[in-house]
Steps between C-alpha positions, in 0.01 A plus 500: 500500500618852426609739748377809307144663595203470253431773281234606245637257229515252713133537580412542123646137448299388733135662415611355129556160620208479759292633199640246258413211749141468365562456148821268626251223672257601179720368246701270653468166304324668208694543173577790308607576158719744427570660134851612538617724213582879410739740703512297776665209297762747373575768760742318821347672763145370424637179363586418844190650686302274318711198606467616842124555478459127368738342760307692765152363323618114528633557825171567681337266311386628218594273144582781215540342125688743319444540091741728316586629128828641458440737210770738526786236560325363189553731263868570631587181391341509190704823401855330580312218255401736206201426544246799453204526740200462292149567708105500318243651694718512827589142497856351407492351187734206575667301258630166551853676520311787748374164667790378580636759640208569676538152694855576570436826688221429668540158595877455533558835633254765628345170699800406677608836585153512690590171629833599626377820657240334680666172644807795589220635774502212611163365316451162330398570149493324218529563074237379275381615178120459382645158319583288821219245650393631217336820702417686171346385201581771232294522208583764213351892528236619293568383084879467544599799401725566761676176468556300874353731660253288701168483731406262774310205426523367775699473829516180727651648862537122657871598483552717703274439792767252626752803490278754718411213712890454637568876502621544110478846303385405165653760237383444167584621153214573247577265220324201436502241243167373312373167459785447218758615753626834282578773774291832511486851632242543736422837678563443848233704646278229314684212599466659869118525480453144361737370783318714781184315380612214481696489820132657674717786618423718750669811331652591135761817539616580179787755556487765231639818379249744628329592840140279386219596325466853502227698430648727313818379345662825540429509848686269774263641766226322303551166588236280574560267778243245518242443185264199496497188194233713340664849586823366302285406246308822428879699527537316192222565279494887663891528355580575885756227406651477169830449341786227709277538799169314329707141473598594840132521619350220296745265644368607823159484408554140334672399817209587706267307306652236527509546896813663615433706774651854472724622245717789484699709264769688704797745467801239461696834482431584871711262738329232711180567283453159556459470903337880466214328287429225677587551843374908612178583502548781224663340252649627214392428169137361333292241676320315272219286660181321456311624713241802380483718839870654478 
């Protein structure tokens, strides 16, 4: 015990943890998917807050599944290739030799530096990619035009419920092969919803770029911080949401239709967004729910 008196930031730790306890004997047990991607996959500072923030998560209890891209790292590779990015209607349009490359980076790479973050905090995670058990199923996007850049068609979770069950992290890359076993692209926000389905999750936090939905996309003070299922819904067809953040919401919306509890898209560019989301009673980004009286 330390010799030196309390003072007021030692009582702020305090308040935060006594008000974190309820959420702490909440979740514990339940399982929550987290889409890790944007800043916070390339900055070093948030990099490791959000290694912290899951270590924390599994260590009272709670089992997080984490589902990343890696686009970025992607396309640095494919410039010491020669190989020009080439995107149609904000997808990747990816090649076999894009493909390739694609499964290098994000599988051989961005996963195990997750990995190795992760297990270095003294966690117990593990790599997968969407092809192992097999969890994924890919099948090709839309007519093909954008080459293997794939959906889900269907995901089989049986995997990895051994893993949570002695403690594991499961980290896991979004490509999957199909039924012919060629590898695809899959958006990992999607592959995220699907699993958080599947799994029966209690929460999907995708970590994003931007504060939530706002109101007024010009405005950070307009963020909305808890719309119901039909809420998210009617953003949509209003054009509250439009542009990157309408995938963003329909995952949601898909995720809680097929019963995931909550979902959230949150401020990856904050640090500890993660433990500010789910454990304080304020929050910090867009609660997505089903119920109608929020």
């Amino acid at each position: 015990m330390s010799e030196r008196p309390a003072d007021r930031t030692d009582a702020l730790r305090v308040s935060v943890l006594s008000e974190a306890l309820p959420y702490i004997q909440r979740f514990s047990g339940r399982r929550v998917v987290v889409k890790y991607g944007g800043a916070a996959m390339v900055r070093e500072d948030l990099r490791d807050a959000v290694y912290r923030d899951l270590v924390l998560l599994a260590s009272v209890g709670v089992k997080p599944v984490v589902v990343h891209g890696g686009g970025p790292e992607i396309n640095e590779w494919l410039g010491r290739l020669n190989i020009e990015p080439q995107f149609r209607n904000g997808l990747r349009v990816t090649c076999p030799d894009t493909m390739d490359v694609v499964e290098m980076v994000l599988v051989g790479r961005v996963n195990k530096q997750i990995v190795n973050g992760l297990n270095r905090l003294g966690a117990r995670a593990v790599g997968l990619s969407g092809s192992d058990g097999p969890l994924v199923r890919a099948r090709t996007y839309g007519d093909g035009a954008n080459g293997l850049v794939g959906d889900v068609a269907a995901v089989d979770p049986s995997v990895l419920f051994p893993l949570l069950d002695a403690g594991y992290i499961p980290v896991i890359s979004s490509v999957a092969a199909d039924g012919e076993g060629q590898a695809h692209n899959i958006n990992a926000d999607t592959v995220a919803g699907e699993l958080a389905a599947a799994l029966e999750a209690e929460k999907l936090i995708l970590l994003t770029d931007t504060p939530g939905i706002l109101r007024d996309r010009e405005d950070p003070s307009s963020l909305i911080r808890s719309v119901s299922l039909s809420g998210a819904r009617e953003l949509i067809s209003s054009g509250v949401v439009a542009g990157g953040m309408t995938p963003k919401t329909e995952c949601c919306i898909r995720a809680l239709a097929q019963g995931v509890a909550a979902a959230h898209i949150v401020d990856g560019r904050t640090a500890h967004a993660l433990l500010l989301e789910v454990f304080t009673d304020a929050g910090i980004g867009t609660m997505v729910t089903g119920r109608s009286n929020l």
